[in-house]
Z-matrix of the N, CA and C atoms (Angstrom, degrees):
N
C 1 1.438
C 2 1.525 1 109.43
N 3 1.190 2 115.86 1 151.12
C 4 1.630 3 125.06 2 -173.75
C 5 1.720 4 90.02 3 -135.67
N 6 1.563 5 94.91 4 158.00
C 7 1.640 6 103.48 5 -173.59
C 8 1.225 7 104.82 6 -81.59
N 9 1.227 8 164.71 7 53.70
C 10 1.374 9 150.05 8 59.43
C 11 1.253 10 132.65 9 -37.42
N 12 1.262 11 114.94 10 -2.45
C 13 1.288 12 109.43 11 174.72
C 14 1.940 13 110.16 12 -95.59
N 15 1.158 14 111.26 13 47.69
C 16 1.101 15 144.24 14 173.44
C 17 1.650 16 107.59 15 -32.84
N 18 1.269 17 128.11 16 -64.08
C 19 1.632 18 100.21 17 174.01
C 20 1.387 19 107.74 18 -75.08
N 21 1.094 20 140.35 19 -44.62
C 22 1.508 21 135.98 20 176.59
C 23 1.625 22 114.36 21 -24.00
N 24 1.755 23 96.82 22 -52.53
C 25 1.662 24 112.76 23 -157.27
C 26 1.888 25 93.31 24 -85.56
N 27 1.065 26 123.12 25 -10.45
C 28 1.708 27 137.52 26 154.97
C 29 1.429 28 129.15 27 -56.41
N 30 1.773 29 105.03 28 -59.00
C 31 1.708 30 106.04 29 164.29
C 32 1.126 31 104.07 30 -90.63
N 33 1.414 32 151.18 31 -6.48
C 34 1.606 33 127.47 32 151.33
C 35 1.706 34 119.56 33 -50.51
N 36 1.978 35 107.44 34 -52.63
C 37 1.389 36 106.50 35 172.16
C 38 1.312 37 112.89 36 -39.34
N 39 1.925 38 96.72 37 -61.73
C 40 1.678 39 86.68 38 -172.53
C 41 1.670 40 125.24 39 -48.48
N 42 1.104 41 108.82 40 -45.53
C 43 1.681 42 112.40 41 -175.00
C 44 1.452 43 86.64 42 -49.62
N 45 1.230 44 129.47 43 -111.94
C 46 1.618 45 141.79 44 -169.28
C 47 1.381 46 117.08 45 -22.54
N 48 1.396 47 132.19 46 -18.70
C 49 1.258 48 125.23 47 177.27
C 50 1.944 49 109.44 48 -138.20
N 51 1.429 50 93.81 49 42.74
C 52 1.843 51 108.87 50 179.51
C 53 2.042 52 98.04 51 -28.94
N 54 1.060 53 127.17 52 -41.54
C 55 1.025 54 108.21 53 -118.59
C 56 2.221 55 90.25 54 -115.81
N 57 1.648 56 99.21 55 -7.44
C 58 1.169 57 115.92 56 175.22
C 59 1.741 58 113.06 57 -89.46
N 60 1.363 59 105.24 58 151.53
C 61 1.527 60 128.11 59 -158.41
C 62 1.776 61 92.46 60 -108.38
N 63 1.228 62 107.47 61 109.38
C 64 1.686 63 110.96 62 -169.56
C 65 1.514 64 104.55 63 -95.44
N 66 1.651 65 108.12 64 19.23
C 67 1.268 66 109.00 65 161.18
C 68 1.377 67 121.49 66 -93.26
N 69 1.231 68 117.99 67 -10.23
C 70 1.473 69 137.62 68 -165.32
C 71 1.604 70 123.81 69 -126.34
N 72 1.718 71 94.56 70 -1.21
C 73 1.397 72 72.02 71 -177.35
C 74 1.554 73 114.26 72 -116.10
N 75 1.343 74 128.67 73 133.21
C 76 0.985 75 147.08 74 -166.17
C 77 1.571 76 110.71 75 -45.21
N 78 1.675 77 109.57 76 144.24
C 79 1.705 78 116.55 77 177.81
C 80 1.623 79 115.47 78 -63.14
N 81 1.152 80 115.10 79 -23.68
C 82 1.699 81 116.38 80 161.63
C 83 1.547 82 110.78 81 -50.70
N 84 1.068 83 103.17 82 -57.36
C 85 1.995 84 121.11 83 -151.69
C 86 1.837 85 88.02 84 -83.44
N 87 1.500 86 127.54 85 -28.05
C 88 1.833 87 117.46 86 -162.85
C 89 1.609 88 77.73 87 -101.16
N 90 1.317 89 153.51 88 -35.42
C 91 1.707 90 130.23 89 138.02
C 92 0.913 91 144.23 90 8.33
N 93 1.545 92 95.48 91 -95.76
C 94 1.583 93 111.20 92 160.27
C 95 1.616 94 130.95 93 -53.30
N 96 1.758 95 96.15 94 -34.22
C 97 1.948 96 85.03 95 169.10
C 98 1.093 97 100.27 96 -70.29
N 99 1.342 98 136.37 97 -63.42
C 100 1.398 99 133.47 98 -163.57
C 101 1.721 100 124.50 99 -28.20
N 102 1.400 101 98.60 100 -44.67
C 103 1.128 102 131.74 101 -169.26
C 104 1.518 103 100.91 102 -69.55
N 105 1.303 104 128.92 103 -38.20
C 106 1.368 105 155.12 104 172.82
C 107 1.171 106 135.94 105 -55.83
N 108 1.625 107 93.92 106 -44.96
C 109 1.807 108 112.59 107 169.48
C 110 1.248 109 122.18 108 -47.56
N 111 1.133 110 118.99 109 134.87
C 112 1.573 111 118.96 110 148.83
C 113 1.054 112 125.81 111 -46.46
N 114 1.719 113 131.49 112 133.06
C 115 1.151 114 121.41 113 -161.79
C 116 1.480 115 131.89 114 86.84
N 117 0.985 116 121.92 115 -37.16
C 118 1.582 117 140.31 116 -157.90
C 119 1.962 118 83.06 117 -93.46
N 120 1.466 119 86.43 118 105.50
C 121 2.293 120 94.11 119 156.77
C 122 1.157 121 106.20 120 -165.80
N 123 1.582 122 98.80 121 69.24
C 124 1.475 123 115.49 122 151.08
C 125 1.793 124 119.93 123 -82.30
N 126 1.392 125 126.58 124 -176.01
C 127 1.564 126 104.79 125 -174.39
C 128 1.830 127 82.15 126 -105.58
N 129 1.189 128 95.65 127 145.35
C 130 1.381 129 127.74 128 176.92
C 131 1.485 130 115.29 129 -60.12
N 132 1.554 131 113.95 130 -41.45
C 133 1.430 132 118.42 131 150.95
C 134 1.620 133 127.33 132 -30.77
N 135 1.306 134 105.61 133 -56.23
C 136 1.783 135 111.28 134 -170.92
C 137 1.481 136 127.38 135 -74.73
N 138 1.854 137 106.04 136 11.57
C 139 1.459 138 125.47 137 179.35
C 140 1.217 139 108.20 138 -81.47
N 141 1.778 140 132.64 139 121.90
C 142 1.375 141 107.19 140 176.60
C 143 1.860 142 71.82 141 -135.72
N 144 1.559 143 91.28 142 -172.93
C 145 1.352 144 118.61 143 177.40
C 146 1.438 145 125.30 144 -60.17
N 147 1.712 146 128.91 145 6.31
C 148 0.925 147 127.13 146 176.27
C 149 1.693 148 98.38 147 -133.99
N 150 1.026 149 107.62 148 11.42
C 151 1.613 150 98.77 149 157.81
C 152 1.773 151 107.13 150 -122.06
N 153 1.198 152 120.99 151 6.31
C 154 1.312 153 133.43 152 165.28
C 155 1.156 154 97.50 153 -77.24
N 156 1.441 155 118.31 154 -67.58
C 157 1.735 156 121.63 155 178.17
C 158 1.115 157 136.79 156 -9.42
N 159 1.947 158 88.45 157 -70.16
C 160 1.409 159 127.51 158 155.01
C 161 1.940 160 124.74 159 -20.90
N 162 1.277 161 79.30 160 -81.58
C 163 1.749 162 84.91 161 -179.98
C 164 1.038 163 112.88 162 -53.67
N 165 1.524 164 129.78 163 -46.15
C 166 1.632 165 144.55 164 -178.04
C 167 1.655 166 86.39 165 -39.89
N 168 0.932 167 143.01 166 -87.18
C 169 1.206 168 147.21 167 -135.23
C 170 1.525 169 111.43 168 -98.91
N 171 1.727 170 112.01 169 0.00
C 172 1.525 171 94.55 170 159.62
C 173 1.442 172 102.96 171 -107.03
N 174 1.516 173 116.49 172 15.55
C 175 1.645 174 104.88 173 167.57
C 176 1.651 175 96.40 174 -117.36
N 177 0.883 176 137.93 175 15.76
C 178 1.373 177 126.60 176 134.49
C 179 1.147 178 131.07 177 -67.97
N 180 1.601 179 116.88 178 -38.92
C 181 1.443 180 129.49 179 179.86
C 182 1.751 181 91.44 180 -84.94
N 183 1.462 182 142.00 181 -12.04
C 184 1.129 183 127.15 182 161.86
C 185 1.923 184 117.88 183 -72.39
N 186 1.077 185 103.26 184 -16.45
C 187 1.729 186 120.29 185 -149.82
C 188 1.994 187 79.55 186 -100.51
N 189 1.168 188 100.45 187 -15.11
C 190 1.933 189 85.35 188 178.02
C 191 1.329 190 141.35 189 -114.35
């Protein structure tokens, strides 16, 4: 997975973190999971604040 792959990198959070509120959780902490996933080896460099955004809000709209 690469960070455009934005709903993908959404139902992975959800699977791995069922139990977290992706309204609340901070761009440090949706990083580091990301960063975490299986699958996921994109370069860590090309993450900014509008593809953090991004995911935030297609795993909310996954979480509903």
């Amino acid at each position: 997975m690469k960070w455009t792959d934005t709903y993908e990198l959404a139902a992975a959070l959800a699977e791995a973190h069922p139990d977290a509120d992706p309204a609340t959780v901070r761009f440090t902490q949706l990083r580091e999971w990301v960063l975490a996933l299986p699958g996921f080896n994109d370069d860590p460099g090309h993450c900014g604040e509008k593809i953090l955004e991004a995911i935030q809000m297609a795993w909310m709209d996954e979480a509903d």
